[in-house]
VOPAGU-2260 file (C-alpha; in pm, 1 decimal, decimal comma):
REM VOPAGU-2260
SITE   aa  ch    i         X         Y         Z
SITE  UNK   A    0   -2153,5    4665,9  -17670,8
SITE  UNK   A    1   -2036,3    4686,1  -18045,6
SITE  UNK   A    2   -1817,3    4926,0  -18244,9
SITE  UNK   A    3   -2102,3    5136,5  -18331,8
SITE  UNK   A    4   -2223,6    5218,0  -18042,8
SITE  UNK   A    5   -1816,8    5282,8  -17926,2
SITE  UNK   A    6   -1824,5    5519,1  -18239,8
SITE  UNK   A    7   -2135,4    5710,9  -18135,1
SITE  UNK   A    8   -2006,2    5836,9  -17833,9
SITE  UNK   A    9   -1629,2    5834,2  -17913,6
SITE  UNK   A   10   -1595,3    6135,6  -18032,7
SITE  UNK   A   11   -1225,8    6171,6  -18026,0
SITE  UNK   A   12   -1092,2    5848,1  -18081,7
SITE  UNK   A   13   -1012,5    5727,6  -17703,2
SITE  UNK   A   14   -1037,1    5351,3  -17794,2
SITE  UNK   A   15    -744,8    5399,9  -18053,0
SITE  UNK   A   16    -535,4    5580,2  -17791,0
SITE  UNK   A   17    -599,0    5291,2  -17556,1
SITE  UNK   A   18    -566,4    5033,7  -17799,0
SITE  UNK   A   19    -179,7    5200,1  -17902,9
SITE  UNK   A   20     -71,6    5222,7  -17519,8
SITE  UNK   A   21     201,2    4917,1  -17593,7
SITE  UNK   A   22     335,7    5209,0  -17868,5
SITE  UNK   A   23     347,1    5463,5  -17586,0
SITE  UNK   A   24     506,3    5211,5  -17347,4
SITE  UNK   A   25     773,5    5142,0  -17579,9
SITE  UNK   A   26     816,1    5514,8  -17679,6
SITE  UNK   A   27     808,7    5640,6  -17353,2
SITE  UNK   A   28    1102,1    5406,6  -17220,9
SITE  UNK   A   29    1299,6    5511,0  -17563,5
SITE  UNK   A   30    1268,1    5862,0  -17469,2
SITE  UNK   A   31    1343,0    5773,0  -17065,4
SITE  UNK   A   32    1718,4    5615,0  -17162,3
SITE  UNK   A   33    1791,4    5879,2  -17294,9
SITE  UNK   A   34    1663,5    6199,7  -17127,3
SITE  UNK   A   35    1885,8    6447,7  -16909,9
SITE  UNK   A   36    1963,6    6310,6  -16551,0
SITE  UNK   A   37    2092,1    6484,0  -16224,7
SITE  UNK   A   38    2428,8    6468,2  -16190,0
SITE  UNK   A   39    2415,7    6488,7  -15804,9
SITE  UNK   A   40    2450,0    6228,5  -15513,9
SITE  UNK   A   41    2118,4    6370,1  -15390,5
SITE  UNK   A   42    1831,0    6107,7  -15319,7
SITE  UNK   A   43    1541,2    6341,9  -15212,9
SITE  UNK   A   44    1345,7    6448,1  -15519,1
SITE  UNK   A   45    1017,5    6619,8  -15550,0
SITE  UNK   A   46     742,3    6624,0  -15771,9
SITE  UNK   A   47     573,8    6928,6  -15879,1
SITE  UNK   A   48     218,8    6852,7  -16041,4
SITE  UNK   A   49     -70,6    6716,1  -16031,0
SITE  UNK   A   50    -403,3    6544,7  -16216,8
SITE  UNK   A   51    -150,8    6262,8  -16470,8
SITE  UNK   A   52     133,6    6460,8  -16390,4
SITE  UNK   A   53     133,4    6350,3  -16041,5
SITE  UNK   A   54     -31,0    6014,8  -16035,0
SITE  UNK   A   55     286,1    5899,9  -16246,6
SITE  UNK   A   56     476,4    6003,2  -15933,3
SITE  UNK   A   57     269,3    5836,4  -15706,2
SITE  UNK   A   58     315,0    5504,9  -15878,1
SITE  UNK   A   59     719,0    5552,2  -15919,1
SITE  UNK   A   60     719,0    5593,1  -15569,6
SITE  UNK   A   61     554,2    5237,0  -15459,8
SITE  UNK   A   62     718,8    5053,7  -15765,7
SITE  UNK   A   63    1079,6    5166,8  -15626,8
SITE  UNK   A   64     996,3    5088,9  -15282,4
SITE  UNK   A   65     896,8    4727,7  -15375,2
SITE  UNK   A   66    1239,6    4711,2  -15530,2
SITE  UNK   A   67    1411,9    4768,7  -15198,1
SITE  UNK   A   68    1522,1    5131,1  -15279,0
SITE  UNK   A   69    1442,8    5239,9  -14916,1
SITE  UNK   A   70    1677,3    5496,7  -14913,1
SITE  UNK   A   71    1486,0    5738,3  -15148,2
SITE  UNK   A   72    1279,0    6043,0  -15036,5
SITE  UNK   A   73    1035,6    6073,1  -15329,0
SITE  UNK   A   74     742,3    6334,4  -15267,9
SITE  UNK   A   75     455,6    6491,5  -15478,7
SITE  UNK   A   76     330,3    6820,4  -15467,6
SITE  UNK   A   77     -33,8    6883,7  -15585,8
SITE  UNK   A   78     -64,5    7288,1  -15484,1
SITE  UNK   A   79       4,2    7638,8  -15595,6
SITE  UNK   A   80     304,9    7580,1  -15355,3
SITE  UNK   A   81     575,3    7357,5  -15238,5
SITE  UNK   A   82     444,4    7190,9  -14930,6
SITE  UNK   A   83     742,3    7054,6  -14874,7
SITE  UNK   A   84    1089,4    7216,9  -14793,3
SITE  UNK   A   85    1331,2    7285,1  -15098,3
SITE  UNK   A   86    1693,9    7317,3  -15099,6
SITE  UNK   A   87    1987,2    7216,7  -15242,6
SITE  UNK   A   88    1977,4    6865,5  -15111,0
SITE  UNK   A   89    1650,8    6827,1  -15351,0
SITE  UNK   A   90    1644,9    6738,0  -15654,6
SITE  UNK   A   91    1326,9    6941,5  -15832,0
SITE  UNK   A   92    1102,6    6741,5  -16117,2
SITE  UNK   A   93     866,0    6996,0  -16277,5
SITE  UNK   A   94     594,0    6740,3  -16429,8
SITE  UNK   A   95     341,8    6921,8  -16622,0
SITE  UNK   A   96     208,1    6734,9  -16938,1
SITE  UNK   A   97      52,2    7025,6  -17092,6
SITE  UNK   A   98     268,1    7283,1  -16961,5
SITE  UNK   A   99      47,8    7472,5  -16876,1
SITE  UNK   A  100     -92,8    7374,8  -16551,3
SITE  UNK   A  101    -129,8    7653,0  -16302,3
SITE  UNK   A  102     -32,6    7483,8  -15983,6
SITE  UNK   A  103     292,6    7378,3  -16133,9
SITE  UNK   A  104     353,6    7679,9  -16296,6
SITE  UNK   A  105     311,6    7832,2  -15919,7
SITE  UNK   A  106     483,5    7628,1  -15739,0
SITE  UNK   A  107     770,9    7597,9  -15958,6
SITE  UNK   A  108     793,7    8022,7  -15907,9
SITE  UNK   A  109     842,2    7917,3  -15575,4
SITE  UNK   A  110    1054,6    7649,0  -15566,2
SITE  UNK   A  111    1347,4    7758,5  -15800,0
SITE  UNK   A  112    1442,6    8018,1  -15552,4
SITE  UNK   A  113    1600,1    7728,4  -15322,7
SITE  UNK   A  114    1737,8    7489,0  -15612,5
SITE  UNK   A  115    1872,3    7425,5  -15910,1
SITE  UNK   A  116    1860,9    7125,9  -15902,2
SITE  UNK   A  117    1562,7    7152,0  -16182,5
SITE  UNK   A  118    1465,3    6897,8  -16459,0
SITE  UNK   A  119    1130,7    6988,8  -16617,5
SITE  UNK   A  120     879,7    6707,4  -16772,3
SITE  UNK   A  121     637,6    6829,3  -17054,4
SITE  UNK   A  122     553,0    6874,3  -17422,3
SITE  UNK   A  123     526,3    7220,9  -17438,4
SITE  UNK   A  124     342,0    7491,8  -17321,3
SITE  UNK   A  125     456,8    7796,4  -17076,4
SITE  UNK   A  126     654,2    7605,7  -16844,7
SITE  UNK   A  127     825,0    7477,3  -17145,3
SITE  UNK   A  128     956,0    7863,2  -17266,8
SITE  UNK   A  129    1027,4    7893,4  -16875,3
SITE  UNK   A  130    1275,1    7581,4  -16749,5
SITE  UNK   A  131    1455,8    7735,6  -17102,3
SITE  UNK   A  132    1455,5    8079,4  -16970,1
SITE  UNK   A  133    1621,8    7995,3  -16688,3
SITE  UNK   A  134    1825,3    7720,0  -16811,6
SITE  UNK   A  135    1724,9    7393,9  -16730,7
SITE  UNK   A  136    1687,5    7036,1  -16830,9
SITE  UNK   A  137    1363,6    6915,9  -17034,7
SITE  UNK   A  138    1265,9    6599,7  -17111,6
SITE  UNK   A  139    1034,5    6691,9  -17420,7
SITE  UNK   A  140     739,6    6460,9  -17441,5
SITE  UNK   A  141     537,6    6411,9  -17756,2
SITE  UNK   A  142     198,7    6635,4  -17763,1
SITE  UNK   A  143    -150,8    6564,0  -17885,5
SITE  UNK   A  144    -258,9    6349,0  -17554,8
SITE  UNK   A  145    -501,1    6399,6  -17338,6
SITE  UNK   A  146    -300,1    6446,0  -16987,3
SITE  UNK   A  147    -430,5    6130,6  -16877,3
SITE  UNK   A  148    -360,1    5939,4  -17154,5
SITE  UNK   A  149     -16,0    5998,7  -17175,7
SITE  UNK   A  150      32,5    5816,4  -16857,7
SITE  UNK   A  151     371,4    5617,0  -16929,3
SITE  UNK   A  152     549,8    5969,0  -17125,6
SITE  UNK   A  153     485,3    6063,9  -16765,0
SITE  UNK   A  154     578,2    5768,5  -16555,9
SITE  UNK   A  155     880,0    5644,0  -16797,5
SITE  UNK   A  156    1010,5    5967,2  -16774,7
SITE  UNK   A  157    1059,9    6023,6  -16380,4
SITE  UNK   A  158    1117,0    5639,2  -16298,9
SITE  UNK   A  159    1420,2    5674,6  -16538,1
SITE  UNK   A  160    1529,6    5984,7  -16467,2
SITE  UNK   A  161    1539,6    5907,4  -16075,1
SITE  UNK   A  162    1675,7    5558,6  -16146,5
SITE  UNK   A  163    1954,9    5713,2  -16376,1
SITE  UNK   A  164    2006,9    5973,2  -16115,5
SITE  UNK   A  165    2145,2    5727,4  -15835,2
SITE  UNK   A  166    2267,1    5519,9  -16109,4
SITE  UNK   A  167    2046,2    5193,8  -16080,4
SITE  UNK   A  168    1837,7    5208,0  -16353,6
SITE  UNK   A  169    1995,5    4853,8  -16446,7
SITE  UNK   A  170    1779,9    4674,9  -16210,5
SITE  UNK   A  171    1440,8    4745,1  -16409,8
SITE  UNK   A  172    1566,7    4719,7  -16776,1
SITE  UNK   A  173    1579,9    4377,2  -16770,1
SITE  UNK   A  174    1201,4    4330,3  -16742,5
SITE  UNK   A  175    1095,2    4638,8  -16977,2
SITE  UNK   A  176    1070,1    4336,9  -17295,4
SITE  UNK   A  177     849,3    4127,7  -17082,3
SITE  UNK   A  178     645,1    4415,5  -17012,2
SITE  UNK   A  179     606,1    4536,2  -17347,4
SITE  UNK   A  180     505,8    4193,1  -17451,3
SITE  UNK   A  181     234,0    4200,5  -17189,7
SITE  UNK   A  182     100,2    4493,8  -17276,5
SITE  UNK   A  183      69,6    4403,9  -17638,0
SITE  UNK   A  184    -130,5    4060,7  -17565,8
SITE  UNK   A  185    -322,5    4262,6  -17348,2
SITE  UNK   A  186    -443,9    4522,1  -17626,9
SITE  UNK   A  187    -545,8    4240,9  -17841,4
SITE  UNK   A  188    -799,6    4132,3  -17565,6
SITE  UNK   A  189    -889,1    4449,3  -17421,3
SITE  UNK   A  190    -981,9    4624,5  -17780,7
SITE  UNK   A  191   -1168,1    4277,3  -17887,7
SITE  UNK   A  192   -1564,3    4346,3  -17864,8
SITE  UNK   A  193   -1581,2    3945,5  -17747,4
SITE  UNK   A  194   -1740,6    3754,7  -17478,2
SITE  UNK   A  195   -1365,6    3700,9  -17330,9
SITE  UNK   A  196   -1241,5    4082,4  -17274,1
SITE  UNK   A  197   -1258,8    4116,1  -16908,5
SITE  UNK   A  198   -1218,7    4486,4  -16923,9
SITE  UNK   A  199   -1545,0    4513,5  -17067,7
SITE  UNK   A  200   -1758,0    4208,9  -16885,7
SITE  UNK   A  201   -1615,9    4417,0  -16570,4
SITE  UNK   A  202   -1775,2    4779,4  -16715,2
SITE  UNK   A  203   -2100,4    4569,9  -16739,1
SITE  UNK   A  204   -2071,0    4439,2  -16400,1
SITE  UNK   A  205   -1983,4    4823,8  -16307,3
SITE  UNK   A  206   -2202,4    5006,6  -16483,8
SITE  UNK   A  207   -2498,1    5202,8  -16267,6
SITE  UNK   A  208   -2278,6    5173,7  -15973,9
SITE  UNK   A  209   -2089,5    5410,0  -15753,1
SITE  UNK   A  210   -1740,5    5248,3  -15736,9
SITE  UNK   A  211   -1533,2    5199,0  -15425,4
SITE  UNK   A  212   -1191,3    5098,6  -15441,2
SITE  UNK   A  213    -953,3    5021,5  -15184,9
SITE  UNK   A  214    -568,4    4880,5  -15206,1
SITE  UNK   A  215    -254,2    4875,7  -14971,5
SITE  UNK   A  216     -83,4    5179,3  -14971,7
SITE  UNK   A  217     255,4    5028,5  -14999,1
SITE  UNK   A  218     186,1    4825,3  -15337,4
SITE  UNK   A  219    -125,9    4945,0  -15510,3
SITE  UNK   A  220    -271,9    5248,4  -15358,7
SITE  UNK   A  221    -135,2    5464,8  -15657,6
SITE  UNK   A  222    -346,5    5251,4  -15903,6
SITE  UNK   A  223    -698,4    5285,1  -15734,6
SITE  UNK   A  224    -656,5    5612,7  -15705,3
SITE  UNK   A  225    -559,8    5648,7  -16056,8
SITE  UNK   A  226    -875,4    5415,9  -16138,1
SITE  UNK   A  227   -1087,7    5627,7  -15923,7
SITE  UNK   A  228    -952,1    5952,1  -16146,6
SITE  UNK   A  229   -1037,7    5780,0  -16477,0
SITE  UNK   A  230   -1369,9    5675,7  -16407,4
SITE  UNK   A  231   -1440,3    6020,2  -16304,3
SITE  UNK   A  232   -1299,8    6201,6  -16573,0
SITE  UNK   A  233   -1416,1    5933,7  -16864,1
SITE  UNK   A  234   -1706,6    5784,5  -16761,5
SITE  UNK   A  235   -1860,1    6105,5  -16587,6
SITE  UNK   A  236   -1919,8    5862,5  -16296,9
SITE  UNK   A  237   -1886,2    5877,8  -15867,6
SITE  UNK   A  238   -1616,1    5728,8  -15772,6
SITE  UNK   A  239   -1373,9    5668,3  -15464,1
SITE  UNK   A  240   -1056,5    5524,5  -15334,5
SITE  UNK   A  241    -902,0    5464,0  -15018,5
SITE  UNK   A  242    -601,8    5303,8  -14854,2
SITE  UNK   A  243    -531,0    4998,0  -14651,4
SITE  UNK   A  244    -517,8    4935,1  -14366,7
SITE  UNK   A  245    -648,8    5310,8  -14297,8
SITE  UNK   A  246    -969,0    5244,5  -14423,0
SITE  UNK   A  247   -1025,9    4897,4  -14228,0
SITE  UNK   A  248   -1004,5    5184,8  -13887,0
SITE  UNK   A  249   -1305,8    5410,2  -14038,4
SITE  UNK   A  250   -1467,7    5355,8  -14331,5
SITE  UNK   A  251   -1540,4    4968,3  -14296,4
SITE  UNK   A  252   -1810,0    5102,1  -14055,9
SITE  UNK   A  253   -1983,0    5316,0  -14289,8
SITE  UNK   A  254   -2186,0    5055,1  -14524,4
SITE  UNK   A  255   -2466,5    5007,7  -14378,7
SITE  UNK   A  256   -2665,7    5322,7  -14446,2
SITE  UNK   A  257   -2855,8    5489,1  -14620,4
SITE  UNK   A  258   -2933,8    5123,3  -14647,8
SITE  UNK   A  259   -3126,0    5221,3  -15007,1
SITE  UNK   A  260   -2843,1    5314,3  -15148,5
SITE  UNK   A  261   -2592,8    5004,8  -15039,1
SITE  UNK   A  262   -2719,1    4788,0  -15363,4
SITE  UNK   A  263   -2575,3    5070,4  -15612,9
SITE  UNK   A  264   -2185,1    5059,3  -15446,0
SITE  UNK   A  265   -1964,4    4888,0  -15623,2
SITE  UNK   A  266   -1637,9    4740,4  -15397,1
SITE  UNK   A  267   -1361,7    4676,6  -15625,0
SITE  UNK   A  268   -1042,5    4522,1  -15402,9
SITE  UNK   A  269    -648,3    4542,6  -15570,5
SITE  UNK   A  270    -482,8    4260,4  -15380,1
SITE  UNK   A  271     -89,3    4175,4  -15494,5
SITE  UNK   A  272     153,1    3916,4  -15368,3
SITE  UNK   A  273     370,1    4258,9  -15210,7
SITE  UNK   A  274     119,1    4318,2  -14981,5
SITE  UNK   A  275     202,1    4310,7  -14643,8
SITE  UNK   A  276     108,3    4008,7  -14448,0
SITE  UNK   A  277     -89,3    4238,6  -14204,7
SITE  UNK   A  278    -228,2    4354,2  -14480,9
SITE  UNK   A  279    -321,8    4051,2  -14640,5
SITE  UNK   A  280    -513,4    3922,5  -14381,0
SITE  UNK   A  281    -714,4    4257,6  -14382,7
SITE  UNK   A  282    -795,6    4202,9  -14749,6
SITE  UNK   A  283    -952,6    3859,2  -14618,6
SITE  UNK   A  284   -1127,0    3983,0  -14384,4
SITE  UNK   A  285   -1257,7    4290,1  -14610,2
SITE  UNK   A  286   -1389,6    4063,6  -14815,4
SITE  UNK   A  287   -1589,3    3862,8  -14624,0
SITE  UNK   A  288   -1742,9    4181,2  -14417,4
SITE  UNK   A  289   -1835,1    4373,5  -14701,0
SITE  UNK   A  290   -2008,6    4106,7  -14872,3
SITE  UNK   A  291   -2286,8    4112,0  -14637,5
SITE  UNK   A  292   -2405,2    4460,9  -14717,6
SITE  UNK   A  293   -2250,7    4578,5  -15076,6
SITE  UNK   A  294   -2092,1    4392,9  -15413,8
SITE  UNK   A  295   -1694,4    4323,0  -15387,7
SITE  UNK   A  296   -1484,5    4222,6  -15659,7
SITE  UNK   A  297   -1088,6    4147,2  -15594,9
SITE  UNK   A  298    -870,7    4208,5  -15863,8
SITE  UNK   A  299    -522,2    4072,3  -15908,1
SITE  UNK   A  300    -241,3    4043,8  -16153,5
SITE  UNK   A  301     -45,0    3677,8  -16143,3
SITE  UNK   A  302     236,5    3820,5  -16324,2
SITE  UNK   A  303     617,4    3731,4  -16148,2
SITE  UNK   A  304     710,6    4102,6  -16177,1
SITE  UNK   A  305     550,0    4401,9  -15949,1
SITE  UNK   A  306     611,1    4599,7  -16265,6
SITE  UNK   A  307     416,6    4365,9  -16472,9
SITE  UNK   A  308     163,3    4355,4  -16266,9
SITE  UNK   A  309     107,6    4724,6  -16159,6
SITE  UNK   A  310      81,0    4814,0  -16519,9
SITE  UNK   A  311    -174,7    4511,4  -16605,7
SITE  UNK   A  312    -406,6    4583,2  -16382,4
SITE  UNK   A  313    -334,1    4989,4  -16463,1
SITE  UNK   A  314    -418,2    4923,3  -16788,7
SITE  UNK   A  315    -696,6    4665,7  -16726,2
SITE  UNK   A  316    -883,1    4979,0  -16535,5
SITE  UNK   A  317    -809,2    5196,2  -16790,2
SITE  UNK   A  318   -1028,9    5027,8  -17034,0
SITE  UNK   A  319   -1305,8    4955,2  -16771,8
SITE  UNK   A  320   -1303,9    5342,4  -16728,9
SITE  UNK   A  321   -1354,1    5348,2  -17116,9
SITE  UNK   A  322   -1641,6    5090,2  -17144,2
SITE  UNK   A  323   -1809,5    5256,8  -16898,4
SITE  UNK   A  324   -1829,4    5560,5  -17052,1
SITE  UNK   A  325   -1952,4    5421,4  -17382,0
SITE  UNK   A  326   -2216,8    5247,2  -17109,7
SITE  UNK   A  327   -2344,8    5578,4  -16992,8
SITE  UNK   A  328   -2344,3    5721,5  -17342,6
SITE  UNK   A  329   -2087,1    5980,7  -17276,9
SITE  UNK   A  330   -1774,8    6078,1  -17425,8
SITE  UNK   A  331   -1482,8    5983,4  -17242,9
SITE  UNK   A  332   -1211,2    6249,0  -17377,8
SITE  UNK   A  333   -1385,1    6611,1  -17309,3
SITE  UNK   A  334   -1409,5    6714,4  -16932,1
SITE  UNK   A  335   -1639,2    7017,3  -16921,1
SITE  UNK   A  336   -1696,9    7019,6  -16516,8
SITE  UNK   A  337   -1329,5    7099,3  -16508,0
SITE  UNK   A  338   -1283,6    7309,2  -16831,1
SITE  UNK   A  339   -1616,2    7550,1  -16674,7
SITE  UNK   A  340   -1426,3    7535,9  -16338,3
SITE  UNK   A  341   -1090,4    7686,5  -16490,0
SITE  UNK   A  342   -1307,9    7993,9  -16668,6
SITE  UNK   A  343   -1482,7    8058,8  -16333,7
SITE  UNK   A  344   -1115,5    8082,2  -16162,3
């Protein structure tokens, strides 16, 4: 790998957006503190979006339940409509990085006939002219991303918008500077082309593979399935994800045919100290099965924080996503499968 060949196929500058994610962090929680909040007793809020939008979501929801905030209802809602009941005991958060994306836009039609309890999430676009139409809230988010790339605009704008909500936001601030810190030393060695970036000797260990990744769906389901997203969508490349201990019922069973194509899987593992000890003992046991038939790798972060560690190995993925995009000489930023799929619809 070397900067040229990065430059060849990076068409659009992905390794610089990547490389200024601490600057997004920090932005993002600047723009979080001091966003519009409900001003409601309500603990039941939904999610409208999806792609980005919604993974951000996803995420908030297993960080907050790792902090002991039980007591929350949060949902997504990837669809055209709310497949959830709305009402006035909801609080409504209309994610849509764009602004533009259709299944928001829909569901949002919907969903402001029950509530009004509304806070929009975007940096422009028609839902933008909308939520100010009918009055509500926005958390304005800057533009010029790629909806996946603006990953923490997204997720430091619902985590502190819920947290202010109930009024505890107090009990992450304290570990935001520790996390910016990380995510700065982690920049340095991700964007280094050196033997010791692990992002990258990972890619090389990935690359030619179809990659299988499976967590715990109470700590770090969220993050393999937002791995499995970015490897499509960069690197142009199969990829899956699935939950434990759901897939330990099922799809343990299925590697052992077509036996020709076992040696091109790729089992990638996201093990954390929050697992549950049910779980954990799964994760052992994972291990040692799927060895006989496939490659496993088990990833974890060593960090003291579940924060800290979620967004390490978030961001750790990210680049691998990158590299192996540069590794199947394709440009990571345009996605023309979807783009030709919107035109047909």
């Amino acid at each position: 790998m070397t900067q040229e060949k990065i430059s060849e196929h990076d068409k659009s500058n992905m390794f610089g957006v990547l490389r200024d994610f601490p600057k997004q962090v920090e932005t993002a929680i600047e723009i979080g503190l001091k966003a519009p909040c409900f001003n409601n007793n309500n603990t039941r809020f939904v999610i409208l979006g999806i792609g980005g939008s919604a993974i951000a979501g996803d995420i908030v929801k297993a960080l907050l339940m790792n902090y002991n905030l039980m007591d929350l209802e949060i949902i997504v809602n990837r669809n055209f409509y709310p497949l959830v009941p709305i009402c006035d005991a909801t609080n409504l958060i209309v994610s849509t990085y764009s602004g533009n994306t259709e299944e928001t836009i829909s569901s949002y039609h919907l969903a402001k006939r029950n509530t009004k309890n509304i806070i929009g999430i975007t940096s422009g676009g028609q839902i933008k002219q909308e939520l100010q139409g009918d009055g509500f809230p926005i958390i304005s988010i800057p533009s010029g991303y790629q909806p996946r790339c603006a990953l923490a605009f997204s997720f430091f704008s619902i985590l502190l918008l819920i947290l202010r909500s109930i009024r505890k936001h107090e009990i992450l601030i304290s570990e935001f500077d520790k996390l910016k810190s990380n995510i700065k030393d982690l920049a340095t060695e991700f964007s280094s082309i050196t033997e010791g970036n692990r992002a990258l000797n990972f890619a090389e260990k990935f690359f030619n593979k179809i990659l299988v990744t499976f967590a715990c769906e109470e700590t770090l389901y969220p993050i393999a399935m937002r791995f499995k997203a970015q490897v499509q969508e960069n690197a142009k490349n199969l990829a899956f994800a699935s939950p434990i201990p759901e897939m330990s019922h099922n799809e343990i069973n299925s590697f052992e045919f077509p036996s020709d194509l076992l040696n091109f899987l790729q089992i990638i593992i996201l093990a954390d100290d929050n697992d549950f000890e049910g779980n954990k003992r799964k994760i052992i046991a994972l291990e040692k099965i799927l060895t006989k038939n496939t490659n496993v790798v088990l990833l974890r972060s060593e960090k003291s924080s579940f924060l800290i560690r979620m967004f390490e190995l978030l961001y750790l993925l990210d680049w691998i996503s990158f590299y192996l995009a540069i590794l199947n000489e394709t440009d990571p930023t345009p996605i023309p499968a979807t783009q030709f799929l919107k035109k047909l619809t």
